[in-house]
DRENKOLFI-699570 format. One line per 2 residues: their letters; for each residue x, y, z of N, C-alpha, C. Coordinates in pm, whole numbers, plus 50000, padded with zeros to 5 digits. Layout:
% residues N
a = X Y Z X Y Z X Y Z | ...
This chain:
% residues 402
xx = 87670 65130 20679 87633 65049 20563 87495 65091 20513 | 87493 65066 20370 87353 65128 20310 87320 65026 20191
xx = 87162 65017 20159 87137 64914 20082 87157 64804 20101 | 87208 64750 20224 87193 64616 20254 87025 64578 20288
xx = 87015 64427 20298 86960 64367 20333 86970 64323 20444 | 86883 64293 20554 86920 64259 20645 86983 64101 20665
xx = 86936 64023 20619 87040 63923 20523 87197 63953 20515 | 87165 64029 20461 87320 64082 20355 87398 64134 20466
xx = 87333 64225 20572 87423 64270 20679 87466 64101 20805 | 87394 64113 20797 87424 63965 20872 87554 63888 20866
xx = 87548 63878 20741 87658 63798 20681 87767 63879 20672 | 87770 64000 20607 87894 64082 20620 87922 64122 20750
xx = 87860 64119 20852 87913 64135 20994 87983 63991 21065 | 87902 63903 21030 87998 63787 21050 88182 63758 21001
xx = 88132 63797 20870 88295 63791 20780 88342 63890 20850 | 88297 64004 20900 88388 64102 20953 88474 64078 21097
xx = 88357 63998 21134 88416 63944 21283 88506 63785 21349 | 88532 63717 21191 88638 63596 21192 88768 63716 21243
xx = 88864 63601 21306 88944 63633 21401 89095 63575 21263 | 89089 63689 21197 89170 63709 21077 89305 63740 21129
xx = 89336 63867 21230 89472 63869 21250 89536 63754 21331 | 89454 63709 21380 89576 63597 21470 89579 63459 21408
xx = 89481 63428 21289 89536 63382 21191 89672 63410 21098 | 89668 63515 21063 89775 63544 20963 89894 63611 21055
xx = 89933 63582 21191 90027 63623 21282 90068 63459 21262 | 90003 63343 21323 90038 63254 21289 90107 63146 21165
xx = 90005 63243 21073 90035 63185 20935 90209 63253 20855 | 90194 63386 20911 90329 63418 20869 90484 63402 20990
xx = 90427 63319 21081 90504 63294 21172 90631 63164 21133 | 90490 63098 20956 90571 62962 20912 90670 63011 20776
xx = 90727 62963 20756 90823 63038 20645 90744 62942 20537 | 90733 63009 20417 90682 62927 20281 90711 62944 20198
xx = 90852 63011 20173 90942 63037 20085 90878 62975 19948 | 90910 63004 19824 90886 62845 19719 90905 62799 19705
xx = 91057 62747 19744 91186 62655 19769 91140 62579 19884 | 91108 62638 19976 91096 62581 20067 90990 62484 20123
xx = 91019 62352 20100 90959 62244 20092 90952 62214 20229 | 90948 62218 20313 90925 62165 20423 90848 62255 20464
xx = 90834 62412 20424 90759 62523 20536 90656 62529 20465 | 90643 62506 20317 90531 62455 20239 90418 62339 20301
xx = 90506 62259 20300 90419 62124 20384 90328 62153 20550 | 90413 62198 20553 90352 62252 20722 90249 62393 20713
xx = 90278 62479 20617 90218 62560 20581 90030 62495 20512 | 90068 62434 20413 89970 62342 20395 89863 62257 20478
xx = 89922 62205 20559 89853 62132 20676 89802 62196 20804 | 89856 62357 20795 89782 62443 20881 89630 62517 20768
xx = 89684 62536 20666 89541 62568 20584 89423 62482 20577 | 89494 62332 20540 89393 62245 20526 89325 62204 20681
xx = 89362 62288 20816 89331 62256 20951 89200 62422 20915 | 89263 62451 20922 89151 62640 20876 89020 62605 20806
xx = 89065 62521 20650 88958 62568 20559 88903 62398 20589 | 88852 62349 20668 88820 62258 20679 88703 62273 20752
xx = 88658 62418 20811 88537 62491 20853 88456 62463 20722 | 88523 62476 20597 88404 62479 20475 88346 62361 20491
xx = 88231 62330 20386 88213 62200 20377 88284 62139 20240 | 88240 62047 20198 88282 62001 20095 88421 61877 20082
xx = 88475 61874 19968 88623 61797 20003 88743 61833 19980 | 88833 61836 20057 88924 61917 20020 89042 61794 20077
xx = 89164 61797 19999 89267 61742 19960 89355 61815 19906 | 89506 61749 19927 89611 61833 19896 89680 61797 19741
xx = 89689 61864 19644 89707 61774 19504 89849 61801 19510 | 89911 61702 19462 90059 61676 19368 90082 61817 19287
xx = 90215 61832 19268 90218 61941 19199 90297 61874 19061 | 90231 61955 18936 90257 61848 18860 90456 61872 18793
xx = 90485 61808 18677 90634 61794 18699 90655 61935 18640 | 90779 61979 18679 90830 62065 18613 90995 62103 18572
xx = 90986 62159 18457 91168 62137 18417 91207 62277 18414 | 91337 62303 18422 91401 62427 18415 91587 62372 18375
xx = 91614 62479 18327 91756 62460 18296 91852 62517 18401 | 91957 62459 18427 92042 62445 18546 92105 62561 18493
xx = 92281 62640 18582 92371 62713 18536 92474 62583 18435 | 92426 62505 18435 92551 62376 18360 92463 62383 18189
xx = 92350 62445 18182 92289 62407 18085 92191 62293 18069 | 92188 62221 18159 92131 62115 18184 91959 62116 18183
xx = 91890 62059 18192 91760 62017 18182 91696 62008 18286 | 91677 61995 18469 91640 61961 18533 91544 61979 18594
xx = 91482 61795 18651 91351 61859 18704 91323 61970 18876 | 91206 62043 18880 91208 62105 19028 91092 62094 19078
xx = 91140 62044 19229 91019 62048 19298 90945 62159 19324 | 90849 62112 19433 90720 62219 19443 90641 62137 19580
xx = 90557 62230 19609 90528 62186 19697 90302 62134 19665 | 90261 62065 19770 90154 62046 19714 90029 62163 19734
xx = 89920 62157 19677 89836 62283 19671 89677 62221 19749 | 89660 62282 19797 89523 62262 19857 89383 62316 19761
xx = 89295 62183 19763 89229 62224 19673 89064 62172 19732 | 88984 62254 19723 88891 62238 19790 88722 62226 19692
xx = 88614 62144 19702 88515 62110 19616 88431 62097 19685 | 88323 62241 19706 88225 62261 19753 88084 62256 19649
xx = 87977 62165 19670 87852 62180 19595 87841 62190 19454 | 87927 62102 19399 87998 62119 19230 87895 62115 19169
xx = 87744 62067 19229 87593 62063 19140 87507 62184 19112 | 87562 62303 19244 87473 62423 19275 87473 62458 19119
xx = 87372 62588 19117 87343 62642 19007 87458 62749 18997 | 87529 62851 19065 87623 62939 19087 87767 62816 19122
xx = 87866 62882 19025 87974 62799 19038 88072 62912 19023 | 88167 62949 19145 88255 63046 19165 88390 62986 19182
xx = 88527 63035 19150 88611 63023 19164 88716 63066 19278 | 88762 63063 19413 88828 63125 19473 89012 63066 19462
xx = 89045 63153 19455 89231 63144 19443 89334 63183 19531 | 89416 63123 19574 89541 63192 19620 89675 63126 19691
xx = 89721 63149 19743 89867 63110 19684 89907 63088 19892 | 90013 62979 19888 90102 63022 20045 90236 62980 20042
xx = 90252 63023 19896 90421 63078 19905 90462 63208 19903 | 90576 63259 19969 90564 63356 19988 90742 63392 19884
xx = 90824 63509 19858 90921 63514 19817 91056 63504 19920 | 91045 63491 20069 91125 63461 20163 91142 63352 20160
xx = 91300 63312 20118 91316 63207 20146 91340 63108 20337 | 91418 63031 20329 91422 62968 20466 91565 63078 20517
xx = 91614 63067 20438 91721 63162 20508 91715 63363 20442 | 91616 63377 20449 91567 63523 20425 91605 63601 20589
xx = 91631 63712 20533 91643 63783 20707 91528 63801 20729 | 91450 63796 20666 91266 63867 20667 91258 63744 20730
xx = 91223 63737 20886 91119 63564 20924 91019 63648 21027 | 91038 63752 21068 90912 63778 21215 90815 63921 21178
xx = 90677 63864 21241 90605 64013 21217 90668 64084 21366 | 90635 64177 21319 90624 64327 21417 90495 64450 21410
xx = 90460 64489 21559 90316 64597 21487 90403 64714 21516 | 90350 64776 21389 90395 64911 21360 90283 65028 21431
xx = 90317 65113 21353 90182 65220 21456 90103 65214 21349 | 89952 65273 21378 89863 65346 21293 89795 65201 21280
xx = 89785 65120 21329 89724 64985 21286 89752 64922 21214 | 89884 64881 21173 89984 64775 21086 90019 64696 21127
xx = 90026 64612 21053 90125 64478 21060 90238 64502 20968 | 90394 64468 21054 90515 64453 20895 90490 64275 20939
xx = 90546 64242 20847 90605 64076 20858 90587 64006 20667 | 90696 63861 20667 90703 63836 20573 90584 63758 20514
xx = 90550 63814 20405 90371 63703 20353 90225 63813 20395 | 90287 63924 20501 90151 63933 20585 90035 63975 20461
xx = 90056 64016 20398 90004 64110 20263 89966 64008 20124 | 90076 63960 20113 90128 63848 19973 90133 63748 20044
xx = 90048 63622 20049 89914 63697 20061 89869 63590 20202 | 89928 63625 20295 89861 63526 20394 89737 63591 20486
xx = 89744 63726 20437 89618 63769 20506 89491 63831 20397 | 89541 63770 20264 89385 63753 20196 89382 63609 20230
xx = 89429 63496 20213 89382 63419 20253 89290 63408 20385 | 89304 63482 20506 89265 63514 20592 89099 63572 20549
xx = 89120 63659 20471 88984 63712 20400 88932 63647 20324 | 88949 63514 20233 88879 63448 20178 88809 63385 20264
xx = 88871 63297 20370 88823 63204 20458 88726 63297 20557 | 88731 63390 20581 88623 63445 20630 88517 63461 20551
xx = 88505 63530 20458 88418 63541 20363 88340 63416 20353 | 88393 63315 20280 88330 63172 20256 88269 63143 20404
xx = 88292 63154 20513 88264 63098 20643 88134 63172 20684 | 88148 63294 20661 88019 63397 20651 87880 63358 20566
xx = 87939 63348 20430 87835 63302 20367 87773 63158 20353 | 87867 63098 20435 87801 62905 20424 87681 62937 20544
xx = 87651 63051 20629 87610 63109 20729 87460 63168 20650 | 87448 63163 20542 87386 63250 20456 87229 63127 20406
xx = 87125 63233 20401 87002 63161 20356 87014 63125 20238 | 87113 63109 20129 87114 63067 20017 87266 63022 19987
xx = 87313 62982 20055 87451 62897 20033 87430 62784 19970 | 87306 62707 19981 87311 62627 19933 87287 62641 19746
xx = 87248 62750 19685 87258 62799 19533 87394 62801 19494 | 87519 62817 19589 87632 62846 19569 87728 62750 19547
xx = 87801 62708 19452 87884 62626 19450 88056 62705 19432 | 88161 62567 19432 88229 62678 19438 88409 62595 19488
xx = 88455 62627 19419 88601 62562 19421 88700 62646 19494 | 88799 62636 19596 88907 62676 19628 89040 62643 19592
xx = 89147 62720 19551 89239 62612 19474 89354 62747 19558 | 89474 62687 19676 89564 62721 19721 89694 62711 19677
xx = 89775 62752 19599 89918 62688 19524 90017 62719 19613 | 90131 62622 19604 90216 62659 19621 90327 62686 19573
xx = 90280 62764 19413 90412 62795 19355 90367 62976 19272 | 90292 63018 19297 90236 63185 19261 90353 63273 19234
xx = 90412 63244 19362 90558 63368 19321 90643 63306 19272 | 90696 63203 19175 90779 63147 19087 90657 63159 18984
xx = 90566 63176 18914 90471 63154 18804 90405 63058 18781 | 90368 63004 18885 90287 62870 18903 90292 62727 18795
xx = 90387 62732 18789 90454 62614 18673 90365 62456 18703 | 90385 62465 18835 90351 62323 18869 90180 62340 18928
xx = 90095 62444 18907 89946 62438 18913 89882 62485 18810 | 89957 62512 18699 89900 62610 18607 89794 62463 18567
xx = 89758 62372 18544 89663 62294 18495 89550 62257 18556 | 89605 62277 18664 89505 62297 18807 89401 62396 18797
xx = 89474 62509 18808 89417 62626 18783 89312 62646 18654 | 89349 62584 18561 89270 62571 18455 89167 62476 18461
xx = 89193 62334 18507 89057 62275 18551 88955 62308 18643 | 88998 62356 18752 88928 62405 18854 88847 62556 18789
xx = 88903 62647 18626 88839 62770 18577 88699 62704 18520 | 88742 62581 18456 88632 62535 18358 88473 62527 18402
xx = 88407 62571 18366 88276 62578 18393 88222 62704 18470 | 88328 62763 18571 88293 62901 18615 88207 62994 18595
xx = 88151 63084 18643 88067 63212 18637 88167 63319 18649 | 88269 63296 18781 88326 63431 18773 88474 63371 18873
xx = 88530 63408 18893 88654 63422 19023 88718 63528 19092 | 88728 63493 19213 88813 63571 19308 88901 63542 19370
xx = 89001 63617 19336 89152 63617 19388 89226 63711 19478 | 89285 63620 19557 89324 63737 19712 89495 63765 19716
xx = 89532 63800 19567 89643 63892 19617 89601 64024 19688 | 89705 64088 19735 89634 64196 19803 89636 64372 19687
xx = 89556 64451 19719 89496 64552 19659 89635 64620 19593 | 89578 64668 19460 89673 64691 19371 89776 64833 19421
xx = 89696 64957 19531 89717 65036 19600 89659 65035 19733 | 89756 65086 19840 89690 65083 19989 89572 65164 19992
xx = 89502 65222 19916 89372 65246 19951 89294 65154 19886 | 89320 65034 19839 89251 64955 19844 89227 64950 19671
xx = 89282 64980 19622 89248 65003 19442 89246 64817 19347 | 89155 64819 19322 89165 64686 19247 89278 64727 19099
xx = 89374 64568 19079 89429 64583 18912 89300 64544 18823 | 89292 64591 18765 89217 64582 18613 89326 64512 18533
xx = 89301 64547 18405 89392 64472 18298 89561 64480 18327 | 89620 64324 18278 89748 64288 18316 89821 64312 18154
xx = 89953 64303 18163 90031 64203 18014 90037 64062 18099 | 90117 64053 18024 90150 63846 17989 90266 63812 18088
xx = 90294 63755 18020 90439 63719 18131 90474 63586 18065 | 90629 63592 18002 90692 63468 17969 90842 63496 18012
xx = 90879 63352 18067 91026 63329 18124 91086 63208 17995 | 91228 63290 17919 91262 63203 17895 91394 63182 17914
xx = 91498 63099 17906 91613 63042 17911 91678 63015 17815 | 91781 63041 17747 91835 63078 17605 91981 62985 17631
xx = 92014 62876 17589 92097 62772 17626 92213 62820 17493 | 92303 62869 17496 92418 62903 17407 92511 62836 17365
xx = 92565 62723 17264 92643 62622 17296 92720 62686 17167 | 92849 62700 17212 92973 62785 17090 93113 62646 17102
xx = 93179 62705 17116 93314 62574 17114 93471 62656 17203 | 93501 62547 17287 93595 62602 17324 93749 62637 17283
xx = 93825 62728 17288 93937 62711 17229 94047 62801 17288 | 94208 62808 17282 94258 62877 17364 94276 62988 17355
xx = 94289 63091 17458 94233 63250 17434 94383 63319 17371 | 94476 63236 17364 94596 63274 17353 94643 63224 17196
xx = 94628 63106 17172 94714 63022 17081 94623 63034 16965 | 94493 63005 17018 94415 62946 16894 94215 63019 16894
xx = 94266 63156 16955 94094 63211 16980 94036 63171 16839 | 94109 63186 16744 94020 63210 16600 93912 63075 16607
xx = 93951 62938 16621 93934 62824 16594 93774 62816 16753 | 93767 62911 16823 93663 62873 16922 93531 62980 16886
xx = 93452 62935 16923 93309 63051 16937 93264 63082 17060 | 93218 63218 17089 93241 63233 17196 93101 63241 17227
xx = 93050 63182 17335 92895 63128 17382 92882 63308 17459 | 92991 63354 17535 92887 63467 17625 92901 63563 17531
xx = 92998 63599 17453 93013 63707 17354 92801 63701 17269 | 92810 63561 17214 92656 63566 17126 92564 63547 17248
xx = 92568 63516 17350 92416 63567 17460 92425 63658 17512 | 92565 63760 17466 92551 63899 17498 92494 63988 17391
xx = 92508 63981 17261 92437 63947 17100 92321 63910 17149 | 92257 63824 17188 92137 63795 17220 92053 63863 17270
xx = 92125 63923 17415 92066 63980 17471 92042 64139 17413 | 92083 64200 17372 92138 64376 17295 91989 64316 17206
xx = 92009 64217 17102 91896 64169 17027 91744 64194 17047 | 91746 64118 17184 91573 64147 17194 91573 64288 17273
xx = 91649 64261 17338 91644 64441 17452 91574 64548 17300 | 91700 64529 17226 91666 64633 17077 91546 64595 17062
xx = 91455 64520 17102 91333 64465 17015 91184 64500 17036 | 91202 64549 17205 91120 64594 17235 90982 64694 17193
xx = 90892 64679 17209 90788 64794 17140 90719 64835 17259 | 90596 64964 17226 90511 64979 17324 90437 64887 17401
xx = 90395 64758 17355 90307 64659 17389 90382 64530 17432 | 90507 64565 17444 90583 64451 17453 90737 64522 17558
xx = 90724 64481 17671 90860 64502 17801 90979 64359 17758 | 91088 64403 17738 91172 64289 17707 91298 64325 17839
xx = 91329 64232 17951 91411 64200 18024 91536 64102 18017 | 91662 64120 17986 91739 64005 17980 91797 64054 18117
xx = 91762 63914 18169 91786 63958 18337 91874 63896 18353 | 91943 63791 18318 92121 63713 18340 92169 63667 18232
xx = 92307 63661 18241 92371 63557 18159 92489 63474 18272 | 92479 63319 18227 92560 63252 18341 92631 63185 18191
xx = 92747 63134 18268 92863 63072 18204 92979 63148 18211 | 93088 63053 18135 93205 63132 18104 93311 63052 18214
xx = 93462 63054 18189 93540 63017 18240 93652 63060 18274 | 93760 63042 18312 93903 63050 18306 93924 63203 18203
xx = 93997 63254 18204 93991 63382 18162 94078 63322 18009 | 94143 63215 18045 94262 63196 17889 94168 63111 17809
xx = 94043 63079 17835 93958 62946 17774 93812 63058 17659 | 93831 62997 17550 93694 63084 17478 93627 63001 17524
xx = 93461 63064 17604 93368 62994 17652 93318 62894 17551 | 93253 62813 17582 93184 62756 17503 93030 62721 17510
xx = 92962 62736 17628 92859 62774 17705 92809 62900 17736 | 92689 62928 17741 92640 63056 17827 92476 63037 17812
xx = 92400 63075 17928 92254 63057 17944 92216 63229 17919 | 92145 63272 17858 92031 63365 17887 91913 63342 17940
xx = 91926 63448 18073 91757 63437 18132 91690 63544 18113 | 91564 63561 18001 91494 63687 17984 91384 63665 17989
xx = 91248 63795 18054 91185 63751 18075 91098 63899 17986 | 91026 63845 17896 90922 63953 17846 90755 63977 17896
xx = 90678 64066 17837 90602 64105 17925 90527 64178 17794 | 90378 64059 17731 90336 64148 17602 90218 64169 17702
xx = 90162 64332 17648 90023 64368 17661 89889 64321 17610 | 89954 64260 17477 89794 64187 17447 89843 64073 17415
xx = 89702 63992 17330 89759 63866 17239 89865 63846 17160 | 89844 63959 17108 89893 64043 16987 90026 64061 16947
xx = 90043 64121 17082 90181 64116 17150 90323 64040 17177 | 90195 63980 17208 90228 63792 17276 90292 63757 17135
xx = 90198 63719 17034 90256 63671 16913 90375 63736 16826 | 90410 63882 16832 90498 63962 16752 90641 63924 16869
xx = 90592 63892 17017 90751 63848 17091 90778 63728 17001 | 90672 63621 16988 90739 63472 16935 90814 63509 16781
xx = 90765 63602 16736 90851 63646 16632 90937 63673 16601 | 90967 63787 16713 91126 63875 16770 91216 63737 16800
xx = 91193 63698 16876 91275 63566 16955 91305 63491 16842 | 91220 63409 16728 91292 63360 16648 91375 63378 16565
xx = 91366 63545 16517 91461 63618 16478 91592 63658 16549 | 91579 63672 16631 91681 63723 16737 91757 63560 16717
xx = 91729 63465 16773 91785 63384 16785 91899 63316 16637 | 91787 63324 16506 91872 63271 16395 91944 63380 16323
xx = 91897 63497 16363 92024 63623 16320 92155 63615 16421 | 92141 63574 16562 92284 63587 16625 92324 63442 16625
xx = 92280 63302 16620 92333 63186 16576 92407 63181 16418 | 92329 63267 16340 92455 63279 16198 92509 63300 16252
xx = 92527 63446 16267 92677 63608 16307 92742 63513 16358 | 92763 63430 16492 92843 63392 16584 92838 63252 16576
xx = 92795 63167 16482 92813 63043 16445 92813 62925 16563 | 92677 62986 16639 92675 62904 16808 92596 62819 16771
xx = 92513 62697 16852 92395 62642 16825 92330 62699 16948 | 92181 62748 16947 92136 62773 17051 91965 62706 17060
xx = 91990 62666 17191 91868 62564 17218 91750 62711 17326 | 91610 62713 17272 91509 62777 17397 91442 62716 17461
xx = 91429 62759 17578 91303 62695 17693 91215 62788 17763 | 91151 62734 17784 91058 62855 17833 90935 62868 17732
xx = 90887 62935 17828 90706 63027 17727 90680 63086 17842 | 90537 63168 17754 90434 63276 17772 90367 63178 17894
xx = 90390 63147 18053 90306 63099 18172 90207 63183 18195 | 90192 63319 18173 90117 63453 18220 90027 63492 18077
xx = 89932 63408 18011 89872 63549 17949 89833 63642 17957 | 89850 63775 17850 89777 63856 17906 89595 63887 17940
xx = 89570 63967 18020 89479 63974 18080 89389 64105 18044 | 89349 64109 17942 89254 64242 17880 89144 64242 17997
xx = 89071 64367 18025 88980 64404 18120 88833 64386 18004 | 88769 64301 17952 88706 64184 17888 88556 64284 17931
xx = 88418 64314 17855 88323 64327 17937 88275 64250 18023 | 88282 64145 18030 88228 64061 18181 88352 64054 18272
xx = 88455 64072 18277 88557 64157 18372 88469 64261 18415 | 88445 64337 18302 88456 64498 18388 88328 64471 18429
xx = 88188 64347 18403 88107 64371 18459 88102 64339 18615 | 88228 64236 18662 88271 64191 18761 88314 64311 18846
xx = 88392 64367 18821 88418 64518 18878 88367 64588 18901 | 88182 64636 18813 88160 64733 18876 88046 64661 18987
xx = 88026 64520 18974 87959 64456 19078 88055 64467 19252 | 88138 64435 19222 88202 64462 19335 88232 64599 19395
xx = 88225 64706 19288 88234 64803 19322 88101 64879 19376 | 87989 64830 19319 87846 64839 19351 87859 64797 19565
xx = 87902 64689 19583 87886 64623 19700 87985 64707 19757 | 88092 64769 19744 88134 64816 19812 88135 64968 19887
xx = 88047 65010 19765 87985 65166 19788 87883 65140 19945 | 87765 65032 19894 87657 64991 20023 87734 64955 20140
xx = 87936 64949 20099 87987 64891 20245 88042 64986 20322 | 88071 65114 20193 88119 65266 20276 88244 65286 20238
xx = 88243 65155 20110 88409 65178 20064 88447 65180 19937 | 88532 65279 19897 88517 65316 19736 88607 65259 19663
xx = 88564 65155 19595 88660 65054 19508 88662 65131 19377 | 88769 65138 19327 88870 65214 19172 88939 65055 19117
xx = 88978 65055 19006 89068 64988 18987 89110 65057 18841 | 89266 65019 18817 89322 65065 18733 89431 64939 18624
xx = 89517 64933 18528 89572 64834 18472 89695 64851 18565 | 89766 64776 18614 89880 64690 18640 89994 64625 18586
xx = 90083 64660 18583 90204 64591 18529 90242 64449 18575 | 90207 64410 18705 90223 64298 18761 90175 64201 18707
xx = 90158 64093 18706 90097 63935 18686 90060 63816 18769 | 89985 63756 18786 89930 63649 18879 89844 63557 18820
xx = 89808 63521 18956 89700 63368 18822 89591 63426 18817 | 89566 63541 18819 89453 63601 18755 89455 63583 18617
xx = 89562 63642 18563 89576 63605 18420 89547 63509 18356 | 89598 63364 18446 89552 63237 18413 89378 63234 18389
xx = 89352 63256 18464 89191 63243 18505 89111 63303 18418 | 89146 63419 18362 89112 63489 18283 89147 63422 18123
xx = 89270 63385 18104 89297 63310 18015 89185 63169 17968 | 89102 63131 18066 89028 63053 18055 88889 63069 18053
xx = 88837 63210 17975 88744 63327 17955 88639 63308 18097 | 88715 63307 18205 88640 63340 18313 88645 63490 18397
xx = 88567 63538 18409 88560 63698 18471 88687 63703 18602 | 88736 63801 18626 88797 63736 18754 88835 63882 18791
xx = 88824 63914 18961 88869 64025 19010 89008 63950 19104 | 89120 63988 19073 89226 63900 19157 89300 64001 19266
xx = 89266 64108 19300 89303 64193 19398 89195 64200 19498 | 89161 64096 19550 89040 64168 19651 89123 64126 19844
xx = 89215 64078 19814 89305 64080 19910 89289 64195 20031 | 89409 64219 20101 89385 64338 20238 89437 64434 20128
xx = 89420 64489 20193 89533 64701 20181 89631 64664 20249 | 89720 64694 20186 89875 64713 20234 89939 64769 20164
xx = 90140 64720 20168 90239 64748 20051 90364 64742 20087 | 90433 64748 20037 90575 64723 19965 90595 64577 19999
xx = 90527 64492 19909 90543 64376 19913 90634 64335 19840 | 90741 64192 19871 90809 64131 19834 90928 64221 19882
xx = 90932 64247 19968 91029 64355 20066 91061 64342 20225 | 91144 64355 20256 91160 64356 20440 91083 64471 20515
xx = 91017 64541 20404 90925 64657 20496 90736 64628 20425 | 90775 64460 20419 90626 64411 20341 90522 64469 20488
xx = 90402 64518 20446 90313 64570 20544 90151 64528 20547 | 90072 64472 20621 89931 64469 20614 89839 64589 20740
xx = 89717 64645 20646 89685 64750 20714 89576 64644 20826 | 89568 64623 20898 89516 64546 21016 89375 64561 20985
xx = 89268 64693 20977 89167 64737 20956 89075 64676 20811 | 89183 64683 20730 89129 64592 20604 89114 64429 20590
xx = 89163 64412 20719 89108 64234 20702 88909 64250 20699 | 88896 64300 20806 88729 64303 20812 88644 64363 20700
xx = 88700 64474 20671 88695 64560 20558 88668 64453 20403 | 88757 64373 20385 88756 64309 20209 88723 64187 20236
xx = 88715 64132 20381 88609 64031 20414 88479 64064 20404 | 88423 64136 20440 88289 64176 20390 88282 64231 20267
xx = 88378 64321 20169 88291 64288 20063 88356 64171 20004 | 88443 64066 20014 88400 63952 19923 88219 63875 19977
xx = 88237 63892 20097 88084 63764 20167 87974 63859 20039 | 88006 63977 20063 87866 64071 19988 87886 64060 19803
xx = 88006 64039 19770 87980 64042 19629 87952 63889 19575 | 87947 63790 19665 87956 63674 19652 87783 63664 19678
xx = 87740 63706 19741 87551 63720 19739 87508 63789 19653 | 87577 63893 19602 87521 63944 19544 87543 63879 19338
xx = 87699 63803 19352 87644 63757 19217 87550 63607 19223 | 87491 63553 19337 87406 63465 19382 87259 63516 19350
xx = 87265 63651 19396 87179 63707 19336 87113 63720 19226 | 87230 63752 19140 87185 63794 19001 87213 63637 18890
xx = 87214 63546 18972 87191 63424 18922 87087 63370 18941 | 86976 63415 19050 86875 63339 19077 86761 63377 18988
């Protein structure tokens, strides 16, 4: 290490030396599917046993309501599980944001349930990466620096969800109260590449649900007299697919409905999910979509109801972003480790956070990869590694606040 302070080393040797893997051996030992409401709860009540080293108050919040449309067409509400949310020194002069998530995409009945060590200093297992072992690195970090001659300048919110890998439906407001007032945030998905590469700028991310209501009639006697619901959300779908631009990814990822082979449907759902690069973007999809929709409701004489929106804005790399980046990247040179970051196709509540013109680096997670996979992996060596530089970039924007 170089350019530390002796201070500064202090503290990053501490964060380096929290006992991170047998945390996150444990932590991915619990299933936390997003569905899964019970491994959520228990999952929860082992975090809030962890981060209860911080000071401050921490409580588990309600997750607020949320609706989605059934395969019947229907309206219904879905649970979620609750989020841990933590309120350290809300008076300090430095007010930081930390984020992250303990659901994982394994459900309760996933074949993915056990770690295993691989060679070369790995961990496989489900979550180990996404993200139960940045969480591991946040809580070190913070534990390091409450250790610190100026913790008390530091203020500073933790906000744990449990809904990240569904699109955080039921914290997205959370997330936004807990942005308000901010300096900056850090978020522990894990590194955008196994050498550790931070994402820079995201697109957006909107899920919507395209409810198709046509009329039924018999496929034999009387097709003329029915409309056919999957025929126009197959129209639908050809529609926006066609619609796509450079700045804008268009996915029609299902169509459900349909019946009896002698029956003209009279139902059918579209689930598509787009993906604009800028604002910009964002606004020319709400365009496409309303077009798409009242050009194939003439042609095919359906009524069609939408649900859904833009949960993900996009996430431009902003100058106080990139000044966030090269601060961290500054701390990580003095740590012996060479932070890059590049734009990303992916999405997280970074976006959110950012959406709420707060700076935010949301990859400072471990090194690993092939996450959301049965060969999901954490590199063992990078727990200590991105624990020290969060403790160090966290003094150091303390620093440049004082």
């Amino acid at each position: 290490m170089a350019e530390l302070s002796s201070s500064e080393r202090a503290v990053v040797e501490r964060a380096g030396a929290e006992p991170m893997l047998d945390q996150v051996l444990s932590w991915a030992a619990v299933n936390s599917g997003s569905r899964n409401l019970a491994g959520l709860e228990r999952m929860a009540d082992l975090l809030v046993d962890a981060f209860a080293a911080l000071p401050g108050l921490i409580r588990l919040e309600r997750p607020a309501t949320v609706k989605s449309v059934d395969s019947a067409g229907r309206t219904v509400e879905i649970e979620h599980g609750r989020h841990l949310h933590l309120t350290v020194r809300p008076t300090a002069p430095l007010q930081l944001l930390f984020t992250g998530h303990m659901d994982t995409v394994y459900g309760a009945d996933h074949a993915f349930q056990e770690t295993r060590r691989l060679e070369g200093g790995v961990l496989g297992g489900p979550g180990v990466a996404d993200m139960k072992g940045g969480l591991a690195v946040m809580l070190a970090a913070l534990k390091a620096v409450e250790e610190s001659k100026i913790a008390d300048r530091i203020g500073y919110e933790v906000l744990i969800n449990s809904d990240e890998e569904v699109g955080s439906p039921a914290s997205a407001a959370l997330l936004a109260q807990a942005a308000e007032g901010k300096s900056a945030a850090l978020t522990y998905e894990p590194a955008a590449l196994p050498d550790g590469t931070l994402a820079g700028a995201r697109p957006g991310s909107g899920n919507f649900d395209f409810v198709v209501k046509g009329r039924s009639a018999h496929a034999g006697r009387n097709p003329e007299e029915g409309r056919n619901a999957i025929v126009a959300a197959a129209e639908l779908a050809l529609r926006l697919s066609m619609s796509k631009t450079p700045g804008l990814s268009i996915n029609p990822a299902r169509i459900e409905g349909g019946g009896p082979n002698n029956v003209v449907p009279d139902l059918a759902i579209l689930r598509v999910n787009l993906r604009p690069r800028t604002t910009d973007d964002q606004e020319i999809a709400a365009r496409l979509i309303a077009k798409a929709l009242d050009e194939t409701a003439s042609e095919h004489e359906v009524y069609i109801e939408a649900h859904g929106g833009f949960g993900r804005p996009p996430k431009p790399l902003t100058e106080e972003a990139e000044a966030l980046f090269k601060l961290v990247k500054a701390a990580g040179a003095d740590l012996g480790q060479d932070i890059a970051w590049q734009p990303s196709g992916g999405v997280c509540d970074g976006n959110n956070i950012a959406a709420c013109g707060v700076p935010v680096v949301d990859t400072m997670g471990v090194r690993g990869g092939k996450i959301h996979s049965m060969e999901e992996y954490l590199i063992v060596d990078s727990l200590a590694e991105r624990a020290a530089l969060s403790a160090l970039a966290v003094l150091r924007l303390a620093a440049e606040a004082a």
